[in-house]
Structure formats: structure tokens, C-alpha cells
C-alpha positions in Angstrom: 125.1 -25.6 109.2 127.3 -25.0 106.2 125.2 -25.8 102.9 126.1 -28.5 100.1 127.8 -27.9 97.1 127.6 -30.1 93.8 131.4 -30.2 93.2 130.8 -31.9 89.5 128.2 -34.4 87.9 128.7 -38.1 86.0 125.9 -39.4 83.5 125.7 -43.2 83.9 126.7 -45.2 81.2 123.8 -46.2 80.2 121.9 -43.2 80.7 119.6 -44.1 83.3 121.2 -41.3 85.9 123.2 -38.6 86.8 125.9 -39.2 89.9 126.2 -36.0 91.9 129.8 -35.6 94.0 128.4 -32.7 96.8 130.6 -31.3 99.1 130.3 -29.9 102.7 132.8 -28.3 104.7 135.2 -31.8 104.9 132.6 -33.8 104.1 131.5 -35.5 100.8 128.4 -36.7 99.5 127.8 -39.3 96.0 124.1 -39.4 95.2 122.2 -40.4 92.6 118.8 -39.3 92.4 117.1 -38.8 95.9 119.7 -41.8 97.1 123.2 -41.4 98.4 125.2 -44.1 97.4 128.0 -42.9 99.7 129.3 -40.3 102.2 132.8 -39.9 103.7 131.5 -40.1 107.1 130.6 -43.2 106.7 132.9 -46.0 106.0 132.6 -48.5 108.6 130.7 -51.3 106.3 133.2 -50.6 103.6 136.3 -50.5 105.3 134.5 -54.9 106.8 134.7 -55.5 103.8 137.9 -55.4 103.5 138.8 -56.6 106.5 136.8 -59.7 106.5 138.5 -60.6 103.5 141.5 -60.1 104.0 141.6 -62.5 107.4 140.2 -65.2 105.0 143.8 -64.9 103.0 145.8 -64.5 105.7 149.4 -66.3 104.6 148.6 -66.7 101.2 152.2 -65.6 99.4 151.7 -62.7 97.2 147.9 -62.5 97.1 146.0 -61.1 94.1 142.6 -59.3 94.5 140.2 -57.8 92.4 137.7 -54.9 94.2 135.0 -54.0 92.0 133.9 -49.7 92.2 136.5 -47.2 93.9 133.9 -45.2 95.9 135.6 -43.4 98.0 139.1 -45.8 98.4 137.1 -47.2 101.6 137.6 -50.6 100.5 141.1 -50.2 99.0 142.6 -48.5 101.8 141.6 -50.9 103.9 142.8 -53.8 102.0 146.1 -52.1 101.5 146.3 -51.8 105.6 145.6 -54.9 105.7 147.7 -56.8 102.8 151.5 -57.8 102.4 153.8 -56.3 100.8 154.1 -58.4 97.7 149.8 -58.2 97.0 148.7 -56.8 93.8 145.0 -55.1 94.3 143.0 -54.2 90.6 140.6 -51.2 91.2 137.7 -51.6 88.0 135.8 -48.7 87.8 133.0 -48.1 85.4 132.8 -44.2 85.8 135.9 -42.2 84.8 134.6 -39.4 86.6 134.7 -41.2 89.7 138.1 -42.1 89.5 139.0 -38.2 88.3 137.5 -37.2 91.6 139.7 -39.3 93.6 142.3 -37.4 92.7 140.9 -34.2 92.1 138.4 -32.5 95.1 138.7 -36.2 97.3 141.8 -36.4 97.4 142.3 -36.0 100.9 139.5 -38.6 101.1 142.1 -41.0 99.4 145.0 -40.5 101.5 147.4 -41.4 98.7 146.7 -45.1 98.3 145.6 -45.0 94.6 149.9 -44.1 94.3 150.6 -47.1 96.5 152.7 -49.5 93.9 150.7 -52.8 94.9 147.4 -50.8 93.1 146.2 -50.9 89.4 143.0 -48.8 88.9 141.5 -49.5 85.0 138.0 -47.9 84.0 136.3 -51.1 83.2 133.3 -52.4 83.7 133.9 -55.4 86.6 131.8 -58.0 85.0 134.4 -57.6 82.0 137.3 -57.8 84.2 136.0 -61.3 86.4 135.1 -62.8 82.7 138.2 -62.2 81.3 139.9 -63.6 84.5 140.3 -67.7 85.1 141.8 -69.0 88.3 143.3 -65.6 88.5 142.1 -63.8 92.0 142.6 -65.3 95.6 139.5 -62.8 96.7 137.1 -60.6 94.4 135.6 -58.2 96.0 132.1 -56.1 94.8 130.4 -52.7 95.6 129.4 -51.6 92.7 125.5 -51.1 94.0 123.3 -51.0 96.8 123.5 -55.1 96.9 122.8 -57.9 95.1 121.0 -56.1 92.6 121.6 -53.2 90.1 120.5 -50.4 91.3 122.6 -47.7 89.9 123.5 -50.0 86.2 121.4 -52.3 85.6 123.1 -54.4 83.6 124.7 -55.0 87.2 122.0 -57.6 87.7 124.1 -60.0 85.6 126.8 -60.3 88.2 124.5 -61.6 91.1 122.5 -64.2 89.2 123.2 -67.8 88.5 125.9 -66.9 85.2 127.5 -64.3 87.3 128.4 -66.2 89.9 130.1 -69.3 88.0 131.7 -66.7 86.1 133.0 -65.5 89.6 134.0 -68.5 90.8 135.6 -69.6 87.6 138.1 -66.3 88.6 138.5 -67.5 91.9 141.7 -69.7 92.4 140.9 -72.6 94.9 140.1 -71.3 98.7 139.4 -67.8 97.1 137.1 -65.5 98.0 133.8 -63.9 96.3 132.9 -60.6 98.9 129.6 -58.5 98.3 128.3 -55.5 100.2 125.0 -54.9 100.4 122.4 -51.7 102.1 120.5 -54.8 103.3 119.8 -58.4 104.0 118.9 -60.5 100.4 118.2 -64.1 101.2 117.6 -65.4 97.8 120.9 -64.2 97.0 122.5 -66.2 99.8 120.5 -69.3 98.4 122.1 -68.7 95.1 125.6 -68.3 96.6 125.0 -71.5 97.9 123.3 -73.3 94.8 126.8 -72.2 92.9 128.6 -73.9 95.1 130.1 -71.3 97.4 130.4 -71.9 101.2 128.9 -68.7 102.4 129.6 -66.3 105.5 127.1 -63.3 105.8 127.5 -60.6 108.1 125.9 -57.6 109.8 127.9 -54.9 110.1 127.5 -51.2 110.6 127.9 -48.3 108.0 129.5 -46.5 110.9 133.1 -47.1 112.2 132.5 -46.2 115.5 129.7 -48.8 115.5 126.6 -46.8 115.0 124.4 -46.2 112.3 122.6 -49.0 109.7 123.3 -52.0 109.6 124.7 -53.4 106.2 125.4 -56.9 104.8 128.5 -58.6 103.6 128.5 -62.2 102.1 132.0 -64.2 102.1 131.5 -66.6 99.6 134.3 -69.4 99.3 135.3 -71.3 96.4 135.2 -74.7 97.8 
């Protein structure tokens, strides 16, 4: 079996870690510390994310969506798949090393979509992003940690508590969406999505596409 490579590092903001993008043969690898946050084998749970949110919109003319962390384009490329023509998708990214490796040594990862037109990637925190927003986003979607708490900033924790999420629903226009993937089931967070007034979906899904592996969460929560 081939060995792994560390392709490059990224210090956290804050300090608190060091991201490691390892490589493979074809495959990549984002860790930090002992835990990988991501692998491109893996992209089942991400890619639901998507999906699932994207049925909630379904004829909504020229739909405007917010994903929170770039990972590994997962998410985006599945949105894209799944969006019109006339959508416009913002990409906030905290890490600009992340979004150099996109389209440095994962670029084939990426498939191009960061250079499709309906896509605006900004390194920003996401928290900043949804405050600055008001009735702005039909869906607002989050993976920016291992769930509803912040495990890789932890500043992150501000997003998932009671001030986060009336700031998130503030950004949401009226039907909109607020999506969060989690590594695992949180059901205090699901009481808070429903003490801020969202009606709230969660799923089970699996980090594998072909329907194998962990099982992962995602919470559709609805502005009412």
C-alpha cells in the first residue's frame, strides 16, 4: 500500500491547530490532529447535503445560497448539479490555504466547479457572512466542523447556540433553509433548532456514496 504524503500544512486561525492536506496515490486526506476532518473517498454525507436542500427550493426563481467551509467542493458540486441556471452559490471559507489547495494539488478533486459563473468563493469567516446578511439566502448551508459544535474553531460554537441561530434565521428569506452536517446525532441541538423557531428535518445518512460506511447527521431547519 502506497504511503501518505503531507502535501502542505494550514495553522488555524486562532492557533489552536495545524490542518494537514496528505496525499495517497488519488486519494486525499484533511486532518487535524489525530482526526480527519475529510477524505476524498468519502463524500456521500456531503454531497445529502446538498441534495436535501436543494429539493426543499425546488422552483424557487433564481435561488441564492450561502455554503459555509469548501472542504473538498463536495457540497458545492453537488449543489451546482443540482441548481438552475440563474442560482448564485457564496463559498465562505475561513482558511486561505484550503481554498489555495483547491486549486492547486485537489484540483482534480474539484472538477472545475469553483470556475462555474453561478459561484463566489470569499475567505471569510461564515458567522460574519450570515450576520451581515438579512432576508438575503433562500438556504444556508454549514460544515464548517464535526457538528453542532466547534471542534476545529472554537469560536464556531457561536453559530449553533441560541444567538447563532436567530442570526441565521434573520438571513433566511421566508420558506428558506438552515442545513447542518454533523459526524453524529446532537439532540440538544435539534431542541434548539426547534426553540428558535425552525421546523426541523434530521437525517441519517452515510459518509459513503455507495451507502456504506458511518452514519452522519443532517438537520433541515425551515424558516417558518
Amino acid at each position: 500500500m502506497l504511503p501518505w504524503t503531507t502535501l502542505d500544512t494550514a495553522i488555524l486561525p486562532d492557533g489552536s491547530g495545524t490542518l494537514r492536506l496528505k496525499q495517497r496515490g488519488g486519494e486525499f486526506s484533511i486532518m487535524l490532529g489525530s482526526n480527519e476532518l475529510m477524505n476524498s473517498r468519502l463524500s456521500g454525507s456531503e454531497e445529502a447535503l446538498a441534495g436535501l436542500t436543494c429539493q426543499r427550493l425546488a422552483g424557487r426563481p433564481r435561488p441564492s445560497l450561502l455554503i459555509g467551509g469548501l472542504g473538498m467542493g463536495f457540497t458545492l458540486r453537488a449543489a451546482l448539479a443540482a441548481l438552475p441556471p440563474d442560482a448564485a452559490v457564496e463559498v465562505a471559507e475561513l482558511i486561505p490555504e484550503v481554498a489555495q489547495w483547491a486549486r492547486g494539488p485537489m484540483t482534480p478533486v474539484f472538477g472545475g466547479c469553483l470556475d462555474d459563473p453561478r459561484v463566489t468563493l470569499s475567505i471569510v469567516d461564515v458567522a460574519a457572512a450570515i450576520a451581515a446578511a438579512e432576508n438575503r439566502y433562500d438556504a444556508i448551508l454549514l460544515d464548517v466542523d464535526n457538528g453542532p459544535e466547534g471542534l476545529t474553531i472554537a469560536a464556531n460554537d457561536r453559530l449553533y447556540g441560541e444567538a447563532g441561530l436567530g442570526i441565521a434565521k434573520a438571513a433566511l428569506r421566508p420558506g428558506g433553509v438552515l442545513a447542518i452536517w454533523s459526524q453524529g446525532p446532537d439532540h440538544g441541538f435539534t431542541r434548539r433548532l426547534k426553540a428558535a423557531g425552525f421546523a426541523t428535518e434530521e437525517h441519517s445518512v452515510r459518509a459513503s456514496r455507495t451507502g456504506r460506511g458511518a452514519r452522519h447527521v443532517i438537520w433541515l431547519a425551515t424558516r417558518r
